[in-house]
Chimera marker file (.cmm) of the C-alpha trace (Angstrom):
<marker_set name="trace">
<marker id="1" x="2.977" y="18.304" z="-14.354" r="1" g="1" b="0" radius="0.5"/>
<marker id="2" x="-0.337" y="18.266" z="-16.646" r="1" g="1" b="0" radius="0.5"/>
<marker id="3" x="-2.729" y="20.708" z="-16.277" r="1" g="1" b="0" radius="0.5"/>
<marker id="4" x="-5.743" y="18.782" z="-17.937" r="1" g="1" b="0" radius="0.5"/>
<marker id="5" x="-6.593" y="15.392" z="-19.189" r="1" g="1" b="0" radius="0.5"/>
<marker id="6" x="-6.196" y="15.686" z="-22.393" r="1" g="1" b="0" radius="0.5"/>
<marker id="7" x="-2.024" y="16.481" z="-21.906" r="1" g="1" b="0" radius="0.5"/>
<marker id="8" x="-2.215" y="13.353" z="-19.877" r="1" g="1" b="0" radius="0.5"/>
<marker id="9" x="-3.533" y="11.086" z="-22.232" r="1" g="1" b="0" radius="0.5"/>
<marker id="10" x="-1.444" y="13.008" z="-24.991" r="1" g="1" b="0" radius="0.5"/>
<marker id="11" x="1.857" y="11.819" z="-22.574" r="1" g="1" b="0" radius="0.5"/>
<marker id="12" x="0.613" y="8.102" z="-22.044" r="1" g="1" b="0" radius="0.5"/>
<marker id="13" x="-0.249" y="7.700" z="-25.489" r="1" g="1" b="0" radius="0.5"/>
<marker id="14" x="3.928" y="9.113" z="-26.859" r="1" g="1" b="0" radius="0.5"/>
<marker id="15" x="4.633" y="6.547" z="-24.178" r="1" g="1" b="0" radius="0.5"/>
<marker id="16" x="3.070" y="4.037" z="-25.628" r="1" g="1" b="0" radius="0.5"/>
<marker id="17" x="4.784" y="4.272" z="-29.404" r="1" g="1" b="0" radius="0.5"/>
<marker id="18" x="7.866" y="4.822" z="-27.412" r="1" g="1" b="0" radius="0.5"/>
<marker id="19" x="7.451" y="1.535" z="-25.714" r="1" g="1" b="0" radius="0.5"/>
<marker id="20" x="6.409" y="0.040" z="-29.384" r="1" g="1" b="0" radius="0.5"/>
<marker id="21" x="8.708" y="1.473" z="-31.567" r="1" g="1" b="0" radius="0.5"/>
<marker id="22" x="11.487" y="-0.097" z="-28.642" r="1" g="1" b="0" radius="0.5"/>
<marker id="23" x="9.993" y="-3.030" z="-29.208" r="1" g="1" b="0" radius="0.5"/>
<marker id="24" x="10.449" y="-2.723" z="-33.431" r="1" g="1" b="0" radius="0.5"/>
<marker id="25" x="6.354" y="-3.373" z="-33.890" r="1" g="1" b="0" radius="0.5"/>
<marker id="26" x="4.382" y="-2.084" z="-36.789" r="1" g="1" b="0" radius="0.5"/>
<marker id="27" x="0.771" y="-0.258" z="-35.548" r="1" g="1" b="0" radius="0.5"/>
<marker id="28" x="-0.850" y="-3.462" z="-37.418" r="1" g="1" b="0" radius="0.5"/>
<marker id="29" x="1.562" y="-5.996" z="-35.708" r="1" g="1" b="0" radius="0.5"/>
<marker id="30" x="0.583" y="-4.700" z="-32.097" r="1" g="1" b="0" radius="0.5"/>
<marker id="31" x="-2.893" y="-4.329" z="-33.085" r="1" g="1" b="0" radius="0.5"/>
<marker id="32" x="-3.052" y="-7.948" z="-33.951" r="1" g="1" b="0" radius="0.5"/>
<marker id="33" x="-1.585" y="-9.195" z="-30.705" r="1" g="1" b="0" radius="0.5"/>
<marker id="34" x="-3.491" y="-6.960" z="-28.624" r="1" g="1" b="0" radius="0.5"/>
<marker id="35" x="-6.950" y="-7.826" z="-30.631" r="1" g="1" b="0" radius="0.5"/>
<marker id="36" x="-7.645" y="-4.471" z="-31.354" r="1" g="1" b="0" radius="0.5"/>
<marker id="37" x="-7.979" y="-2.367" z="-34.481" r="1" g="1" b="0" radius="0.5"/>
<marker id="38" x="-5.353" y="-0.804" z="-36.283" r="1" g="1" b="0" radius="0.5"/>
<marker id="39" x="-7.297" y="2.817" z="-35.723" r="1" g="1" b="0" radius="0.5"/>
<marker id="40" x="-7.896" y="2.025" z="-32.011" r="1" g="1" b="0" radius="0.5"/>
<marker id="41" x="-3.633" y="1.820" z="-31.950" r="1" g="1" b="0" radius="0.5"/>
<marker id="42" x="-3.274" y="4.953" z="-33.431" r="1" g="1" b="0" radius="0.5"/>
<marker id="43" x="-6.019" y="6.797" z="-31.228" r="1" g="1" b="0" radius="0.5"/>
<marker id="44" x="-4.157" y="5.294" z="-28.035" r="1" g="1" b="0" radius="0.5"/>
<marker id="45" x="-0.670" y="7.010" z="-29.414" r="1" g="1" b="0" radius="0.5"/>
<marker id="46" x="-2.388" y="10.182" z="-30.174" r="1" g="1" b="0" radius="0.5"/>
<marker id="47" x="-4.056" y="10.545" z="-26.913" r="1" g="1" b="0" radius="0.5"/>
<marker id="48" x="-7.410" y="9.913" z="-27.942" r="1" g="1" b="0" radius="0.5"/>
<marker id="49" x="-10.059" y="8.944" z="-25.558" r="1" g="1" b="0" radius="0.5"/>
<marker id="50" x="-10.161" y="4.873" z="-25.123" r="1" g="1" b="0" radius="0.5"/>
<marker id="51" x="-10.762" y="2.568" z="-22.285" r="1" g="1" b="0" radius="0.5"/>
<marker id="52" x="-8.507" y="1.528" z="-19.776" r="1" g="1" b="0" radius="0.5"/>
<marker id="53" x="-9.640" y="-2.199" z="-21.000" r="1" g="1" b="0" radius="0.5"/>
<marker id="54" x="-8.081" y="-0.948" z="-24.244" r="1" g="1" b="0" radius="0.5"/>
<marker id="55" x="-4.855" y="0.488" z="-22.807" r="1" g="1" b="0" radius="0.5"/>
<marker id="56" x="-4.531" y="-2.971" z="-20.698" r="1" g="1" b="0" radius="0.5"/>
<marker id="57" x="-3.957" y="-4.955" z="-23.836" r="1" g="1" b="0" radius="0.5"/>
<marker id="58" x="-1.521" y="-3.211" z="-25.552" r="1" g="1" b="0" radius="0.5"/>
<marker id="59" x="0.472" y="-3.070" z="-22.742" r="1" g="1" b="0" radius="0.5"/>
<marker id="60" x="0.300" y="-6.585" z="-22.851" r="1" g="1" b="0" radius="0.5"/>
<marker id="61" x="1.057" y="-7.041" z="-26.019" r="1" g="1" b="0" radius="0.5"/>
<marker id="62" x="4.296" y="-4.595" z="-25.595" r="1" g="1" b="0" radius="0.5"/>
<marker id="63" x="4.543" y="-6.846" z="-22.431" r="1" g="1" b="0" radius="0.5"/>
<marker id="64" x="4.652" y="-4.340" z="-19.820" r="1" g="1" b="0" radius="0.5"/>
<marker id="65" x="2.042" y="-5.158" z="-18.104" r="1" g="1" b="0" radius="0.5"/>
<marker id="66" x="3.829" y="-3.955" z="-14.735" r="1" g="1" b="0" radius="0.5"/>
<marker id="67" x="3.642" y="-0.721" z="-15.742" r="1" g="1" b="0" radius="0.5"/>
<marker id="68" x="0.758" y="0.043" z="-14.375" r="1" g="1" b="0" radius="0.5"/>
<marker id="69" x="1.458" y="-0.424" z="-11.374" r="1" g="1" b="0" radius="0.5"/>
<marker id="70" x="3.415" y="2.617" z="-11.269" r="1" g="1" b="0" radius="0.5"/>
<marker id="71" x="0.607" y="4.470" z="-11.642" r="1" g="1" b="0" radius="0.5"/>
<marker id="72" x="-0.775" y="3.521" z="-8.368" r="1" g="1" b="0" radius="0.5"/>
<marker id="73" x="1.529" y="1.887" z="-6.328" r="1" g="1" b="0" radius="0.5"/>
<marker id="74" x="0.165" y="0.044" z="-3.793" r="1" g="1" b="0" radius="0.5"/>
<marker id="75" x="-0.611" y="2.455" z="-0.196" r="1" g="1" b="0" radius="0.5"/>
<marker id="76" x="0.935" y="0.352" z="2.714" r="1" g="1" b="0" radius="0.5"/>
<marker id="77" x="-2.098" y="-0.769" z="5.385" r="1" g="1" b="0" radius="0.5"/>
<marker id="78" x="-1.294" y="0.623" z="8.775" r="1" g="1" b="0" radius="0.5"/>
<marker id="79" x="-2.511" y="-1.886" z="11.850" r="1" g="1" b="0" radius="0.5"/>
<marker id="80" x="-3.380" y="0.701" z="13.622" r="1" g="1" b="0" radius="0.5"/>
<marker id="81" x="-5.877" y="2.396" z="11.160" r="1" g="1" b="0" radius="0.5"/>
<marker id="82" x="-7.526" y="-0.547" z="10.323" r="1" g="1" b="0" radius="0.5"/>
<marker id="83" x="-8.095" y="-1.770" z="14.459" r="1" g="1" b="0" radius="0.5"/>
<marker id="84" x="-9.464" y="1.866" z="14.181" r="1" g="1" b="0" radius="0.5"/>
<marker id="85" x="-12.049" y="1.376" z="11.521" r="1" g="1" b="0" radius="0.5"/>
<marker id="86" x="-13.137" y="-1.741" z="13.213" r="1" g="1" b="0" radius="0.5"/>
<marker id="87" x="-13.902" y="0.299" z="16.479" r="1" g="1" b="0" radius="0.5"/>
<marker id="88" x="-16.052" y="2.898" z="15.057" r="1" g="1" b="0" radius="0.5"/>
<marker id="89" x="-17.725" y="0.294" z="12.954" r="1" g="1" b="0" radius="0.5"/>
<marker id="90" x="-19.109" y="-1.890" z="16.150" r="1" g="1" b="0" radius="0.5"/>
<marker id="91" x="-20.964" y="0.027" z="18.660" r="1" g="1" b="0" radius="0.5"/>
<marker id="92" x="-20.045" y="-0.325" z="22.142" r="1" g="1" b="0" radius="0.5"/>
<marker id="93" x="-20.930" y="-3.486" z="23.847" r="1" g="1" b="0" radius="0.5"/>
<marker id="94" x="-23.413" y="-2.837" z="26.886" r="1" g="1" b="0" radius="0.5"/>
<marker id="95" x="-24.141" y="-5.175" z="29.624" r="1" g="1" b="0" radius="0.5"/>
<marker id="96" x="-27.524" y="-6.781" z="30.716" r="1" g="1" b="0" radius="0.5"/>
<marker id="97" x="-28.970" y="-5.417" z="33.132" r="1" g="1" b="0" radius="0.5"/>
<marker id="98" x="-29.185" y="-8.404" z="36.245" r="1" g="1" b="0" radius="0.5"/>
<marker id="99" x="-33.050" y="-9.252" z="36.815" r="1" g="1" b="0" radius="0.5"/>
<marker id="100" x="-33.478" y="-10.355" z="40.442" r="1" g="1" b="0" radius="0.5"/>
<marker id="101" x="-36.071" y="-12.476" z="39.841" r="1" g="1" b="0" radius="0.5"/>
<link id1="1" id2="2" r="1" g="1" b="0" radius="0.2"/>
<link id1="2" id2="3" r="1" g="1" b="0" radius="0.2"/>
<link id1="3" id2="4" r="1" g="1" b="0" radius="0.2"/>
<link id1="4" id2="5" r="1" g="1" b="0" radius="0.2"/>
<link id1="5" id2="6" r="1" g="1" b="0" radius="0.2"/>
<link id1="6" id2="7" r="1" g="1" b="0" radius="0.2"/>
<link id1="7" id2="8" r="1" g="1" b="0" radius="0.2"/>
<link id1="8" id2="9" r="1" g="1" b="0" radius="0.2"/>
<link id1="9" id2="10" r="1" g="1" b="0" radius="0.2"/>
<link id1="10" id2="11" r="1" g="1" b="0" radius="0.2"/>
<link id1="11" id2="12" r="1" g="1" b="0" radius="0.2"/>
<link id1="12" id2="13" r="1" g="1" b="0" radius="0.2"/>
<link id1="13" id2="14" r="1" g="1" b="0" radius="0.2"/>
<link id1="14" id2="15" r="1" g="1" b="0" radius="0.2"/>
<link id1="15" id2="16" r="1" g="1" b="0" radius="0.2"/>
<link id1="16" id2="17" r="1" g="1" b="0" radius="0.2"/>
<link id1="17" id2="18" r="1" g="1" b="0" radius="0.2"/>
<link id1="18" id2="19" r="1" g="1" b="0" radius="0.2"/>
<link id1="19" id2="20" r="1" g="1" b="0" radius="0.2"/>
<link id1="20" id2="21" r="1" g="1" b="0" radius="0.2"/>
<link id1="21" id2="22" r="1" g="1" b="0" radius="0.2"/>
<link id1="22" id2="23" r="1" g="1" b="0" radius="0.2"/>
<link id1="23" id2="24" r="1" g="1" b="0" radius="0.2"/>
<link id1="24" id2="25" r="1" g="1" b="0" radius="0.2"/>
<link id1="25" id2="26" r="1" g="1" b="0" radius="0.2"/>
<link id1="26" id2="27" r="1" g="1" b="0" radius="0.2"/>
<link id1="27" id2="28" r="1" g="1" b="0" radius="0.2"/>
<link id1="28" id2="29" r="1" g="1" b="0" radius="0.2"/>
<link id1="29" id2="30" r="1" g="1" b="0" radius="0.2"/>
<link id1="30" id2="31" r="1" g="1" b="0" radius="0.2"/>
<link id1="31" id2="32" r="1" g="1" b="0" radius="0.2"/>
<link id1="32" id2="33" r="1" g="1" b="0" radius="0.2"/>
<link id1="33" id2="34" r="1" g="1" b="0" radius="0.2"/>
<link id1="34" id2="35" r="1" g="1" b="0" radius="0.2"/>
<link id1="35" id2="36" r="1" g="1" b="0" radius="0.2"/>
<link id1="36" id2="37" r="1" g="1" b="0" radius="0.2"/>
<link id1="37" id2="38" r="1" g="1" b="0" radius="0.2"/>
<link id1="38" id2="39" r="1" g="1" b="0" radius="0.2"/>
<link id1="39" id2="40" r="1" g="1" b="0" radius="0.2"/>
<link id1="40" id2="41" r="1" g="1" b="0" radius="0.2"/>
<link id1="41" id2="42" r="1" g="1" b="0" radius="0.2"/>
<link id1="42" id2="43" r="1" g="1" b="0" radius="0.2"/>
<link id1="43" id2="44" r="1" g="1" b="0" radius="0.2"/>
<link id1="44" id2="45" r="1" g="1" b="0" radius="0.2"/>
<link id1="45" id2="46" r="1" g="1" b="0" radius="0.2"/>
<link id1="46" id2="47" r="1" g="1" b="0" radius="0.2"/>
<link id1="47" id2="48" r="1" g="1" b="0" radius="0.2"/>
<link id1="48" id2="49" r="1" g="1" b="0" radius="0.2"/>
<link id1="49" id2="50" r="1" g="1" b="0" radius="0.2"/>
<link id1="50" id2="51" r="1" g="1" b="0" radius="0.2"/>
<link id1="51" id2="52" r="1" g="1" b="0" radius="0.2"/>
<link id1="52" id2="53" r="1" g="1" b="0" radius="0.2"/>
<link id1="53" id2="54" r="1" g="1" b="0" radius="0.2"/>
<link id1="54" id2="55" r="1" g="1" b="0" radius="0.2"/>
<link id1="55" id2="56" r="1" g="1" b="0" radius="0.2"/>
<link id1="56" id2="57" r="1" g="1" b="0" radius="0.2"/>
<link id1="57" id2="58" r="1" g="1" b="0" radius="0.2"/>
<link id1="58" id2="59" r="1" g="1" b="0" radius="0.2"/>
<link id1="59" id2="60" r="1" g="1" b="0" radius="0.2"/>
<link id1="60" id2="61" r="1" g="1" b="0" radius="0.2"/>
<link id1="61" id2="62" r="1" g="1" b="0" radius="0.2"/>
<link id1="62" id2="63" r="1" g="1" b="0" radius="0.2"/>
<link id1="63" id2="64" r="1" g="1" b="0" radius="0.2"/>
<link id1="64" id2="65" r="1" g="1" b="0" radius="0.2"/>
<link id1="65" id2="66" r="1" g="1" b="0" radius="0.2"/>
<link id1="66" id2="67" r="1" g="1" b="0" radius="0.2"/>
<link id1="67" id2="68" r="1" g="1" b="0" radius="0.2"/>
<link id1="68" id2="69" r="1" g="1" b="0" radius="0.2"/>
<link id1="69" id2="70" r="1" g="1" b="0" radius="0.2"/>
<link id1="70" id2="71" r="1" g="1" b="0" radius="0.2"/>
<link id1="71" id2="72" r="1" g="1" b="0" radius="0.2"/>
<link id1="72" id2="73" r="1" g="1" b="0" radius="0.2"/>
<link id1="73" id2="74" r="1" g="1" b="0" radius="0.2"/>
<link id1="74" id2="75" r="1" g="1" b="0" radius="0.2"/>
<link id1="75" id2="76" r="1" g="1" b="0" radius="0.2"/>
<link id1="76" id2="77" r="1" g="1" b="0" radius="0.2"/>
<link id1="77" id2="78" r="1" g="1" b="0" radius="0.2"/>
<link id1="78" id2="79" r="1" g="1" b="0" radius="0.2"/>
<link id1="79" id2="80" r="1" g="1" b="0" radius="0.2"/>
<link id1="80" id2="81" r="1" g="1" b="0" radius="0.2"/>
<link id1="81" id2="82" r="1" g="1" b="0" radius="0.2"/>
<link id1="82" id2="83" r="1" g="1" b="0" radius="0.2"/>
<link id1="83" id2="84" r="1" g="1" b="0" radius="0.2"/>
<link id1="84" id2="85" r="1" g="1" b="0" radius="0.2"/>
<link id1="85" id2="86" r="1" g="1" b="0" radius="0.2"/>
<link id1="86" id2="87" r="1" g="1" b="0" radius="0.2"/>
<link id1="87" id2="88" r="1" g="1" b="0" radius="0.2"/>
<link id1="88" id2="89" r="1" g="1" b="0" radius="0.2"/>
<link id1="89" id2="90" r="1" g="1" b="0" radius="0.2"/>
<link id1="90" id2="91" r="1" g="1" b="0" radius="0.2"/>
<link id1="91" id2="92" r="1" g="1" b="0" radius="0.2"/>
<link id1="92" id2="93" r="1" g="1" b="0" radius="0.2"/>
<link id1="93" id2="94" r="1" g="1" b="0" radius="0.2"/>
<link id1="94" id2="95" r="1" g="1" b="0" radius="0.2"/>
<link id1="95" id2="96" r="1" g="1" b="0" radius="0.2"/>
<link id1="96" id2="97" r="1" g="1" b="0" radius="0.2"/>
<link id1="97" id2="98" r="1" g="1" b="0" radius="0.2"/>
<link id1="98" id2="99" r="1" g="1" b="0" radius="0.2"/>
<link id1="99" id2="100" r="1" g="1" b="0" radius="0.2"/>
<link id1="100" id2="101" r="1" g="1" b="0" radius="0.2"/>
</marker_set>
């Protein structure tokens, strides 16, 4: 797939002006609606560094939000792992000893 970073963020940011020029918007239009600068846009597209915070709203402002979750879908929760992780969080309950007293 990529072999470093920086092809990764090169292919997210061609995704992203894919997903605006779909959507007909100017760099400056989807700057304004995502409250960023026009130069922040244009670093995003060309796979320059930025923060997820950044990435976040321009998606929303191409409204696809959702997309993100394909990134990480969500990993099911198995029962049986988490009655697991409970055990070998308690320690073993002991009895009292019985004082004949």
């Amino acid at each position: 797939m990529w072999s470093t970073v920086d092809e990764l963020e090169e292919h997210l940011g061609e995704q992203v002006r894919t997903l605006r020029l779909r959507a007909d918007l100017t760099v400056e239009v989807l700057a304004a609606e995502a409250g960023v600068a026009v130069k922040t846009v244009h670093n995003v597209e060309r796979g320059k560094g930025s923060t997820l915070a950044t990435v976040v709203r321009i998606l929303r402002a191409l409204g696809v939000e959702n997309w993100l979750s394909t990134l990480a879908p969500a990993e099911p929760v198995s029962p049986i792992a988490v009655l697991e992780a409970s055990r070998r969080r308690r320690p073993e309950r002991q009895r009292a000893s019985r004082s004949d007293g």
